[in-house]
C-alpha positions as CSV (number, residue, x, y, z in Angstrom):
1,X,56.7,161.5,168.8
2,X,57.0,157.9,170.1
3,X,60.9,157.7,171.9
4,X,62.3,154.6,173.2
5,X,64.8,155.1,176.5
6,X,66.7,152.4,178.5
7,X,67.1,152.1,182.0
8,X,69.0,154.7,184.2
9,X,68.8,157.2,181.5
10,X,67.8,160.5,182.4
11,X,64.4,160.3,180.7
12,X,64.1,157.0,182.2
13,X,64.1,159.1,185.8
14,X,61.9,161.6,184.3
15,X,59.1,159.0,183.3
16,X,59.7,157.2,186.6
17,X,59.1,159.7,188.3
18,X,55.8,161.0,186.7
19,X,54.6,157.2,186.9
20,X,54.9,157.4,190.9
21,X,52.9,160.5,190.9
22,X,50.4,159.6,188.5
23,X,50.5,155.7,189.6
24,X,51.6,155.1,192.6
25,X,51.4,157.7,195.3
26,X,47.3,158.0,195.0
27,X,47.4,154.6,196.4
28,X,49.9,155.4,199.1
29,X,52.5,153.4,197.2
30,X,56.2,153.8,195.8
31,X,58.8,152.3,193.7
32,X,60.9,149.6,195.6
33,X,64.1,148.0,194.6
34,X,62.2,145.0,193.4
35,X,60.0,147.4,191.0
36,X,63.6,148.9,189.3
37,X,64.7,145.3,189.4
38,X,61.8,144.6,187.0
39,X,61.9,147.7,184.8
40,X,66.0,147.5,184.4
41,X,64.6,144.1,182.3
42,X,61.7,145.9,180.5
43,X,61.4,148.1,177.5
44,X,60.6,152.2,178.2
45,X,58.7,153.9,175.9
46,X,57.7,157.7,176.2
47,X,55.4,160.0,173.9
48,X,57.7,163.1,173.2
49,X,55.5,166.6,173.0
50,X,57.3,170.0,173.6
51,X,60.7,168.2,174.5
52,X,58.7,167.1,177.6
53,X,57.6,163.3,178.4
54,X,53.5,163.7,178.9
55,X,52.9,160.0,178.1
56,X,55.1,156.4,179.0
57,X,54.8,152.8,179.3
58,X,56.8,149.8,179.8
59,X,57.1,146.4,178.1
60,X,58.2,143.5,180.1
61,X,59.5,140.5,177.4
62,X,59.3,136.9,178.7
63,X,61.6,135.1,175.5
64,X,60.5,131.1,176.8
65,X,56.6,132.2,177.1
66,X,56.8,134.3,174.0
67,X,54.8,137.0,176.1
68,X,54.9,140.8,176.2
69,X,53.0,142.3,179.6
70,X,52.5,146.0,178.7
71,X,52.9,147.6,182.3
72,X,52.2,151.2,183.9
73,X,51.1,153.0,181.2
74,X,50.4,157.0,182.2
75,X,49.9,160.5,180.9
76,X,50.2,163.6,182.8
77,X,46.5,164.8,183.6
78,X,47.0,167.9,181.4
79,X,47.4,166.1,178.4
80,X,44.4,163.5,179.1
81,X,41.7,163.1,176.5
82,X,43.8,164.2,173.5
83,X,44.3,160.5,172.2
84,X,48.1,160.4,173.2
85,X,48.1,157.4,175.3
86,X,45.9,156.3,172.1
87,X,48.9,156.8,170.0
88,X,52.0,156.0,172.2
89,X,50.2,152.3,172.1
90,X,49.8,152.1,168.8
91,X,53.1,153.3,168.1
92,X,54.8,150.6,170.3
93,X,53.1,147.5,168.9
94,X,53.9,148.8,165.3
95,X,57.7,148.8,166.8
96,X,57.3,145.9,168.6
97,X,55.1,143.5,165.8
98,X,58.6,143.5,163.3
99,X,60.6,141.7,166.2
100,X,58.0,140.2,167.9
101,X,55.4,138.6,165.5
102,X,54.5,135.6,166.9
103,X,54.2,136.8,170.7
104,X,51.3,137.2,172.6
105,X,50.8,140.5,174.1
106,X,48.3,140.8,177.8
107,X,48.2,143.4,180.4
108,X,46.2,144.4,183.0
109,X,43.6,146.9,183.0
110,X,42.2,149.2,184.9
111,X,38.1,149.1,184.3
112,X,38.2,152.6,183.3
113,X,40.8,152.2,180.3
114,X,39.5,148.9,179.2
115,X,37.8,151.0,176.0
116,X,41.3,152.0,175.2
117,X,42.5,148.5,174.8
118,X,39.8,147.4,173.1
119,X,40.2,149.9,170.4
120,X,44.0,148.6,169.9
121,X,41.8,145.0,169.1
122,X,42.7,143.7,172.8
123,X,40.3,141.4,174.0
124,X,39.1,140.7,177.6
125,X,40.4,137.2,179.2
126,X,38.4,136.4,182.5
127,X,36.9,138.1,185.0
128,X,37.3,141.2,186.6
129,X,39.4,141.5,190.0
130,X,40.8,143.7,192.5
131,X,44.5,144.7,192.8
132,X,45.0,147.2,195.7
133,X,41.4,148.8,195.8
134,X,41.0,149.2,192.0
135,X,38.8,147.0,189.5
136,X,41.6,145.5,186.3
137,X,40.8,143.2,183.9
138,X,43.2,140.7,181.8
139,X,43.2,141.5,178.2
140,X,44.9,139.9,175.3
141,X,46.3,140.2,171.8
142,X,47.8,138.7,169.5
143,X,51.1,141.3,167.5
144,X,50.0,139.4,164.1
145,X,46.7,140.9,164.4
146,X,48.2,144.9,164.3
């Protein structure tokens, strides 16, 4: 089940929290001030499974560029290869297409989930590139094409 949960909530903390692990702290990094100053702007979405938060992401809305940047999207390693993440995306552009229509929606892949955005009909923009030792790509979509 697909939840929605605004900043400084407690399952905002919760998902935080399993995005550092998952995320950040393989490449030695953590959340700074100007990270929470960027999600206490963004959408948080979380896939619901047992009462627990396996699964999360975050929308970042830019209202002048008509953009959504889908950011830091996760799921605990134990619930990996059971199409969640599949279904938490899915589930937030079919909430986000009604309000959102005309926006165009990009993120930032890494290599290894680019088959996952391309089965949600995102399309690759450019070339591959590095960002702190791992291999993303720029992919697109349109929300009229859900």
């Amino acid at each position: 089940m697909i939840q929605e949960f605004s900043f400084n909530a407690s399952q905002y903390w919760k998902a935080l929290r399993h995005r550092e692990l998952i995320l950040r702290l393989p490449l030695h990094r953590r959340f700074s001030n100007e990270d929470l100053l960027l999600d206490c702007k963004s959408r948080h979405f979380g896939w619901i499974q047992d009462e627990k938060i396996v699964s999360g992401l975050s929308l970042s809305l830019d209202m002048e560029q008509e953009t959504i940047q889908i950011r830091q999207l996760w799921t605990i390693p134990a619930f990996r290869r059971k199409k969640i993440a599949t279904f938490l995306l899915l589930g937030v552009l079919d909430i986000i297409e009604k309000a959102y229509k005309d926006y165009q929606i990009f993120l930032f892949a890494r290599i290894e989930a680019k088959s996952l955005y391309e089965a949600a009909n995102f399309k690759v923009i450019g070339d591959e590139f590095e960002h702190l030792g791992i291999t993303h790509i720029r992919m697109e979509r349109s929300l009229d094409k859900i």
